[in-house]
C-alpha positions as a printed Julia matrix, in Angstrom:
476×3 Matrix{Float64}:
   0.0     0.0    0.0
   1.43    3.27  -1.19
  -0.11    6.7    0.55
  -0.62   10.22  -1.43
  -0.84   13.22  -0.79
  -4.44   15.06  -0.66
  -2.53   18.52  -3.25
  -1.07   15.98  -5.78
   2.39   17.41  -5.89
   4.19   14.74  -3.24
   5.75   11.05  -4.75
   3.94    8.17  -3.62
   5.7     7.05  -0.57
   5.09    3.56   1.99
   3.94    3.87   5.37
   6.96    4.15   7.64
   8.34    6.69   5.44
   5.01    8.63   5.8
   4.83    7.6    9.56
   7.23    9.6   10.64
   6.88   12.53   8.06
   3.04   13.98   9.4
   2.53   16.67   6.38
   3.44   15.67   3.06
   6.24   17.93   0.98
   3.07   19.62  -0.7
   1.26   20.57   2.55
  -1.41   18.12   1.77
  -2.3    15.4    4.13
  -1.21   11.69   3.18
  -4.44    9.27   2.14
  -3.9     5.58   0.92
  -3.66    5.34  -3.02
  -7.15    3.74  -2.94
  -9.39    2.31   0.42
  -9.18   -1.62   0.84
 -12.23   -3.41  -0.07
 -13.62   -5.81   2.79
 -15.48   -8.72   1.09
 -18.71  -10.12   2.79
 -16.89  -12.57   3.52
 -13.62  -11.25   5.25
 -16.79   -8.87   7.32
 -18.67  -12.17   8.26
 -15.18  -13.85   9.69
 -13.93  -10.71  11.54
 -17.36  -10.55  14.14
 -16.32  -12.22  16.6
 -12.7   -11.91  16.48
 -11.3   -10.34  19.6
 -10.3    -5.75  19.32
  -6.3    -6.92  18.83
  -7.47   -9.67  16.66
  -9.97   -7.25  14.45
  -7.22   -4.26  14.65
  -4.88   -6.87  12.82
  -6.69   -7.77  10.24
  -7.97   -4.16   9.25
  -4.43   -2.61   9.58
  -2.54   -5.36   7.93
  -4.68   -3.78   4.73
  -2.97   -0.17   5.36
   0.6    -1.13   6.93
   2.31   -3.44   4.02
   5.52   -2.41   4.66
   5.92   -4.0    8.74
   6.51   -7.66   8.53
   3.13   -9.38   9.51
   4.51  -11.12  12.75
   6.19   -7.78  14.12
   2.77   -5.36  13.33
   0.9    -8.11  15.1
   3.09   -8.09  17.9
   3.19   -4.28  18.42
  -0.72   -4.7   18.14
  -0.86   -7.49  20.87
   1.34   -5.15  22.89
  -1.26   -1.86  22.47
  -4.64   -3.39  23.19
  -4.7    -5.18  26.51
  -6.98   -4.78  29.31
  -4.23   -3.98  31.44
  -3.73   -0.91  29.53
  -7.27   -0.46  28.72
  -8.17   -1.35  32.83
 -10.24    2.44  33.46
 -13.49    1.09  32.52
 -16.9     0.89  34.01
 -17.01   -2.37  32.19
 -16.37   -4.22  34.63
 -16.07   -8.15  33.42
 -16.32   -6.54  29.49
 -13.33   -4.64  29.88
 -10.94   -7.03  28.13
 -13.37   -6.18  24.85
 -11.4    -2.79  24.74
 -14.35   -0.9   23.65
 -17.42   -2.87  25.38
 -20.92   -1.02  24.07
 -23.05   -0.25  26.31
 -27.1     0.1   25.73
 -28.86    3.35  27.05
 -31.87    1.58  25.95
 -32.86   -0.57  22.93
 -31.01    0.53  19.73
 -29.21    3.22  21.12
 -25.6     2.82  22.49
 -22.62    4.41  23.71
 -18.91    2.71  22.65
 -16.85    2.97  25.63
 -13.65    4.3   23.92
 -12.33    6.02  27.55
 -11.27    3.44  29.15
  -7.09    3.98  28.55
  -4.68    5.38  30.37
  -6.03    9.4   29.74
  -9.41    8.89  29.91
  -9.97   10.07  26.13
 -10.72    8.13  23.15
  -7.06    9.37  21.53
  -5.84    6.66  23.63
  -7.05    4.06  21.02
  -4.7     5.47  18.28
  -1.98    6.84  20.43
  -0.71    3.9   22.62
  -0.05    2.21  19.03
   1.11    5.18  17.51
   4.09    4.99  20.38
   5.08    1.63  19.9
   4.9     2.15  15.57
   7.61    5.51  16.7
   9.46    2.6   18.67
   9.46    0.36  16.22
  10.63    2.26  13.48
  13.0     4.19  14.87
  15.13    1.49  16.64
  15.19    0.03  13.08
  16.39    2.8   11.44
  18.55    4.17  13.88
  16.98    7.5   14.32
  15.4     9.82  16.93
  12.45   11.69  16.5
  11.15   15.17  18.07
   7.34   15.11  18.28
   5.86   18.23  17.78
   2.13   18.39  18.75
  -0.83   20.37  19.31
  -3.89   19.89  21.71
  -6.92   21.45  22.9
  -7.47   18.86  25.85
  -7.03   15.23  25.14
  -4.17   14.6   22.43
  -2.08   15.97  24.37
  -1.93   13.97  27.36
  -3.03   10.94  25.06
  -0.06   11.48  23.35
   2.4    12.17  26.18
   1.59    8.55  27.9
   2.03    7.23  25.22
   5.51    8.62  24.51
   7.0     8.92  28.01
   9.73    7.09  28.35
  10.4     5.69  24.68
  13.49    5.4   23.17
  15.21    8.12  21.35
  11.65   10.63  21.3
  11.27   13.76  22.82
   7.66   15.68  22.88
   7.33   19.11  22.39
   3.38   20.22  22.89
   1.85   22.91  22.32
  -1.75   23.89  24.57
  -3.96   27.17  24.3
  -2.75   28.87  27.91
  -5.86   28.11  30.47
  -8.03   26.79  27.77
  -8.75   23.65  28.92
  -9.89   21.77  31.91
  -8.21   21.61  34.82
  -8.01   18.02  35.01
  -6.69   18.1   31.42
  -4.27   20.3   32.4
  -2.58   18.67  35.24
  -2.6    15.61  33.1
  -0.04   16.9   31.03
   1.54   19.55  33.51
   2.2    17.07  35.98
   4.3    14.65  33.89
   7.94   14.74  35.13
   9.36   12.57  32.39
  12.58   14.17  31.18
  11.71   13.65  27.25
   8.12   15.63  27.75
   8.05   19.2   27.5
   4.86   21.1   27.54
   4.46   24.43  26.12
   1.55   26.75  27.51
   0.88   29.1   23.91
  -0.37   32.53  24.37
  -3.55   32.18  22.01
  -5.86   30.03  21.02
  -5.95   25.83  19.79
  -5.5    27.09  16.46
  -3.02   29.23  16.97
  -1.12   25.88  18.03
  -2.08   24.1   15.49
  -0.62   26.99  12.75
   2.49   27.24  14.59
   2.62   22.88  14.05
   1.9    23.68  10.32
   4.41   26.37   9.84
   7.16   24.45  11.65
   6.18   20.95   9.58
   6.38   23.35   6.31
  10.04   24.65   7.39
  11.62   21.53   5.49
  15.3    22.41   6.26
  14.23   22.97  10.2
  12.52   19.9   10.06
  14.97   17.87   8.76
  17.55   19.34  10.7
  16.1    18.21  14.1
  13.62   15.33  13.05
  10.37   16.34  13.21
   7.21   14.71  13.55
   3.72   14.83  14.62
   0.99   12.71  16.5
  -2.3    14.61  15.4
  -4.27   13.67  13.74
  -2.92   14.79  10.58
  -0.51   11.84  10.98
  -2.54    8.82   8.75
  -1.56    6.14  11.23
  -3.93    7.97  14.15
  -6.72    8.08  11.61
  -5.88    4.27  10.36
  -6.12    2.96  13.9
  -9.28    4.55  14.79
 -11.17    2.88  11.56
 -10.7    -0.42  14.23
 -13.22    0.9   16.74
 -16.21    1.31  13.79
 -16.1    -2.18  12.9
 -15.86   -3.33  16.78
 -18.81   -0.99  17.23
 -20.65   -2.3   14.12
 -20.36   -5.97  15.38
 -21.22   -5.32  18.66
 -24.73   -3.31  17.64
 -25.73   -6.02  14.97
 -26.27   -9.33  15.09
 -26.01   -9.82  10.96
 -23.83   -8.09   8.24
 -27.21   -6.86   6.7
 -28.0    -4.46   8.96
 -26.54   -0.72   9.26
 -25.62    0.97  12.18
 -25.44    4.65  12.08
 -22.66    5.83  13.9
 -22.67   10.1   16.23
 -19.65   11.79  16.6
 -18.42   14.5   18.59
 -16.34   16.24  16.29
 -13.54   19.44  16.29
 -10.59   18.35  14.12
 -12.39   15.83  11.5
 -10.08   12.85  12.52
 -12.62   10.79  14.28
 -15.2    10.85  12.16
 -12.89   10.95   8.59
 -12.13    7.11  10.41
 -15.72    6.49  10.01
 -16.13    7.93   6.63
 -12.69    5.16   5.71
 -14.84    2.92   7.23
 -17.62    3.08   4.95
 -16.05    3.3    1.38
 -14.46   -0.03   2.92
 -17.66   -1.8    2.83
 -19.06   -1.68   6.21
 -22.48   -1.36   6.46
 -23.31    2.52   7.47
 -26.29    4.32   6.99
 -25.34    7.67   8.54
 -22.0     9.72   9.66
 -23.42   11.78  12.16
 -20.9    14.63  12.75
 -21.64   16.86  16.23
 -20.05   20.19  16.86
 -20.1    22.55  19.62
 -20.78   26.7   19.35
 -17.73   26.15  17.03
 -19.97   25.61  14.37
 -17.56   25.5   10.91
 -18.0    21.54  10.02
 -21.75   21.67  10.41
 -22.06   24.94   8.43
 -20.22   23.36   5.92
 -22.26   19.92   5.48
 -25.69   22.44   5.81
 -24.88   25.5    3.08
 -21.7    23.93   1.25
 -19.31   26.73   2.63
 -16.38   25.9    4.57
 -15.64   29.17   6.59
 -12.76   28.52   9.0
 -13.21   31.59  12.21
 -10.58   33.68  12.93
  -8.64   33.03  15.9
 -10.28   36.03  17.71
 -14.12   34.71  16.36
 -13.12   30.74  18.46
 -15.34   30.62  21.44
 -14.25   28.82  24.6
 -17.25   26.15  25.46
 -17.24   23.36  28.08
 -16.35   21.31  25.39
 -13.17   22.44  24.53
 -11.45   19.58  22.76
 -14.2    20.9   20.11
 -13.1    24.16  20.26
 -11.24   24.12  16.72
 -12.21   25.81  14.1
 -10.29   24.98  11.13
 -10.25   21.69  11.02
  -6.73   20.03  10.1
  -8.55   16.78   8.68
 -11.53   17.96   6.32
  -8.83   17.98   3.64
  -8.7    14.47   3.48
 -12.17   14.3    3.32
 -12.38   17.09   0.81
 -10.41   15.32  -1.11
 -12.54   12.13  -1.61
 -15.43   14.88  -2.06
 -13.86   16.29  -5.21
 -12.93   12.7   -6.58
  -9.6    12.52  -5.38
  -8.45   15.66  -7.42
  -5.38   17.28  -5.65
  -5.43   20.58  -7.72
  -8.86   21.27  -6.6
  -7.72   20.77  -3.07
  -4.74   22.84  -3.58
  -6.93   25.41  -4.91
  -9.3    25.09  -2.01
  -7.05   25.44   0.64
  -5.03   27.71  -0.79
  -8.18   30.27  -0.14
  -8.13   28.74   3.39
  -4.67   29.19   3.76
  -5.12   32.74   2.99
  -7.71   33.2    5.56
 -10.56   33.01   3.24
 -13.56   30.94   2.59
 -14.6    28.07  -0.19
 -18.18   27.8   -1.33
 -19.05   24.19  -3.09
 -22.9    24.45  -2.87
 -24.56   24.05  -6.28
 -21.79   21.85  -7.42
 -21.42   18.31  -8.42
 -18.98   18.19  -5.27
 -21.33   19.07  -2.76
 -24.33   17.24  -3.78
 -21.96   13.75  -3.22
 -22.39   14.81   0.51
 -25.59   12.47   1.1
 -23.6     9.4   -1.17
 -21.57    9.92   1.84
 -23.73    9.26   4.68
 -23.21   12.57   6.14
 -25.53   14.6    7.96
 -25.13   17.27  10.74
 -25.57   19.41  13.82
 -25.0    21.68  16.05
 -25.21   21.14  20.16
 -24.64   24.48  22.68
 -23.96   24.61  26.35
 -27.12   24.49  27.29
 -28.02   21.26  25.37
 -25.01   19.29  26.52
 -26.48   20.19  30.29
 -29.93   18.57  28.82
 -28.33   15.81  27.93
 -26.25   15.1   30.54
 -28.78   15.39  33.28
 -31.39   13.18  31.57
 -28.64   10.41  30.47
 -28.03   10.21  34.04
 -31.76   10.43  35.57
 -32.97    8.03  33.14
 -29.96    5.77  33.0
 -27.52    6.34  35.44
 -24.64    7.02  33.19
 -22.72    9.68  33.78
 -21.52   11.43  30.21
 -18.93   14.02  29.61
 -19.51   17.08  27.71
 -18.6    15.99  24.44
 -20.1    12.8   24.4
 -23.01   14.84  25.13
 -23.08   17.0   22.09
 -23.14   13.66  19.87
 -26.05   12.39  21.93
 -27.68   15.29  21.48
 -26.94   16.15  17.81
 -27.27   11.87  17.07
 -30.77   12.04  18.48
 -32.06   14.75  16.32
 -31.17   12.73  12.97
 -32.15    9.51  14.8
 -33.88    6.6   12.25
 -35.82    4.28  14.77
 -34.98    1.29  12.4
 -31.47    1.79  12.4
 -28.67    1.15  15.48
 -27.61    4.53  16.58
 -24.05    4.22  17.96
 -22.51    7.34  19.69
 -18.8     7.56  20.32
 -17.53    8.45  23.55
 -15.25   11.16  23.68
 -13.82   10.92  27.63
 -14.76   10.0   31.3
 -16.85   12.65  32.8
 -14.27   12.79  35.23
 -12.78   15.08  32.89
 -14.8    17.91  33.23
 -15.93   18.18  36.59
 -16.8    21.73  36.37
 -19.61   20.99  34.04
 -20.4    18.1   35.87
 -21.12   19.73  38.59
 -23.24   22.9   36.84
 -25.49   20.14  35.31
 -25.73   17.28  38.02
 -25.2    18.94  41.32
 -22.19   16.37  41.92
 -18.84   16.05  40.87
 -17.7    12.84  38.69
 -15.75   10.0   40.31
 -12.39    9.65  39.65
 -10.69    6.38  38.49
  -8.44    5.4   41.41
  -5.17    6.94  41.36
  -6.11   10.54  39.77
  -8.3    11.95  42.42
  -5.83   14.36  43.11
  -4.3    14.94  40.32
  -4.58   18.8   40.19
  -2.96   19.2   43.45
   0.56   17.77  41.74
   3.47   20.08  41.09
   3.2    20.8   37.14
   5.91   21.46  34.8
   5.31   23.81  31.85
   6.01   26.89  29.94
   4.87   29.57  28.56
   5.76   31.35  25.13
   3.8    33.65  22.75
   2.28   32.4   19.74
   5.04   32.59  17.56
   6.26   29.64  15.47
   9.89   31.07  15.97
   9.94   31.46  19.65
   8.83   27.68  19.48
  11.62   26.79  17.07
  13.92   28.33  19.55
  12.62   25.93  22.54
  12.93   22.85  20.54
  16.1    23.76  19.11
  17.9    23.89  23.03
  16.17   21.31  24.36
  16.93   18.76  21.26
  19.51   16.56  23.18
């Protein structure tokens, strides 16, 4: 399997080259040449395999270039339930990502139960061994250079802390995120993790990443490479989780599931939207937003109008609080039939600080040949939600999870499996928590006090050079 890059200007290149590399040359984002086909067949022997068994046989169709034995080690290695243990599975834990019923055709997949909390745990605790991997073969080190506006960060640093020849440089919006969040990453005292507090906003982060990735003699110069979700093998390892989900909400391949996500950077649900133009059996890609309403605007009126920095609006669900969103490209590019021009043209307005408009076109109109539809939840509908999932069912839902309940019931078909993704453990965002429930979350044992710890971080302005400095003396 050979990956491409979503402007067309980039040579073909394998997957540990691309691993490692996060932006192509071009700017684009790297896709596979063309998305596997999975045969009724291959679908009707992987349902009752076991999550390392299924992640096998669904990356071994992506990663060609890792000798079969040694990716299925590193995947036997990632998905245990002693690193998956934070569940309220209880005897289910060992399924990785147990669903669990609200009531009759409506589920939640438990996709919080790793070491963070979050559901970037499923993608990032492989993503550290791949780095591992490759990097002991090849002899090289690697300075990670990440952005986060709650989870991936702290997703990413346990999953990097103490691996050979990596360091982690990332980058946070400066008290934009929950406390708990926080202290996650602040509190880590692991000599290769450095956390950098920006002066600004998520996206502000996430430019200075993309300026510093586009610096190709910097980034050669001291190794750089990324763990968002612009790197393909996040987004390849979260396509697992939507046929686990899909088995565990059906009893036959011929039924669909329709699948709610909480959405902010595209990543999640662009692993959905794989999914599906592999063959499994989706009716609907529900994507949820927050106040930060630029995906759903987009998939409404056909415009794609990324807010300035100053127009992003701090909700209490801040992991959504992105808004230009570093994946859409890739889906972008399947929307225009694969044609890297257009998307060069298209985000060369965005780029720019402008706005594309594809309504009326041949494009836009392939939306509902997707299985997309969309909405928008606010503050005061994720407190709804929150307090009636837990009156009526005695589950206790974070704020994001929230906004795809709430956005997943709206476009709810009673014939069809609705299947939201959980985002994190309520325990999270115990502010909100408390606003909406009159109680604060339990904590998993072993983080109650996390807060209280001594953090380490600092703080810098949001200027891609001032960051280029800090990596620079701290790259040995």
């Amino acid at each position: 399997m050979r990956y491409i890059s979503t402007r067309g200007n980039s040579p073909a290149r394998s997957f540990t080259e691309i691993l490692l590399a996060g932006l192509a040359p071009d700017g684009g984002l790297y896709l596979p040449e063309h998305y596997p086909k999975v045969s009724p067949g291959e679908l009707e022997a992987w349902r009752h395999l076991t999550y390392p068994e299924l992640a096998f046989k669904v990356l071994e169709k992506f990663i060609t270039d890792i000798p079969a034995h040694d990716l299925k080690t590193l995947i036997d290695r990632t998905y245990t339930a002693e690193i998956y243990c934070n569940a309220r599975a209880g005897d289910d834990a060992g399924q990785i990502t147990p669903l669990y019923w609200l009531e009759p055709g409506l589920g939640i997949l438990e996709l919080s139960n790793g070491p963070t909390l979050a559901f970037k745990d499923m993608a990032m605790q492989l993503l550290g061994n791949l780095f591992e991997y490759v990097l002991e073969k090849n002899g090289e080190e690697l300075n990670i250079l990440g952005a986060t506006s709650g989870d991936t960060g702290s997703s990413a640093e346990y999953a990097m802390r103490g691996k050979r020849g990596i360091r982690v440089f990332m980058l946070s919006p400066h008290g934009k995120m929950s406390r708990f969040q926080t202290a996650q990453m602040f509190s880590l005292a692991d000599p290769n993790i450095h956390n950098i507090a920006v002066k600004g906003v998520f996206d502000d982060c996430q430019d200075i990443v993309k300026s510093v990735s586009n610096d190709h003699a910097f980034k050669s110069k001291y190794k750089i490479g990324t763990v968002n979700s612009i790197n393909w093998a996040r987004v390849a390892a979260q396509i697992v989780y939507y046929f686990k989900g899909y088995f565990a909400a059906t009893e036959s391949n011929e039924q669909q599931v329709s699948f709610s996500v909480p959405s902010g950077n595209f990543g999640n649900i662009c692993a959905g939207h794989i999914a599906r133009m592999m063959g499994l059996p989706i009716r609907q890609l529900i994507l949820a937003t927050n106040e930060n309403d630029v995906l759903d605007e987009f998939f409404m009126t056909g415009v794609y109008r990324p807010r300035s920095n100053a127009e992003t609006r701090s909700t209490s669900s801040p992991s959504m609080d992105i808004s230009k969103a570093s994946n859409f490209e890739r889906f972008v590019f399947d929307l225009v039939g694969r044609d890297g021009t257009k998307v060069q043209e298209l985000w060369g307005k965005v780029d720019a600080g402008a706005a594309f408009d594809l309504s009326g076109t041949a494009h836009y109109s392939r939306i509902k040949d997707f299985g997309f539809v969309s909405g928008k939840s606010v503050h005061t509908d994720r407190i709804k939600t929150i307090r009636e999932v837990w009156q009526k069912h005695a589950i206790m839902v974070d704020t994001h999870t929230a906004d795809g309940l709430t956005v997943g019931l709206a476009h709810r078909d009673p014939d069809v499996p609705l299947v939201c993704l959980e985002t994190a453990l309520a325990a999270k965002f115990d502010e909100t928590i408390l606003e909406a429930l009159g109680r604060e979350p339990e904590r998993p044992a072993g983080l109650e006090g996390i807060e209280l710890l001594p953090q380490r971080f600092t703080v810098l302005t949001a200027d891609a050079n001032a960051i280029k400095d800090f990596i620079a003396n701290h790259s040995h």
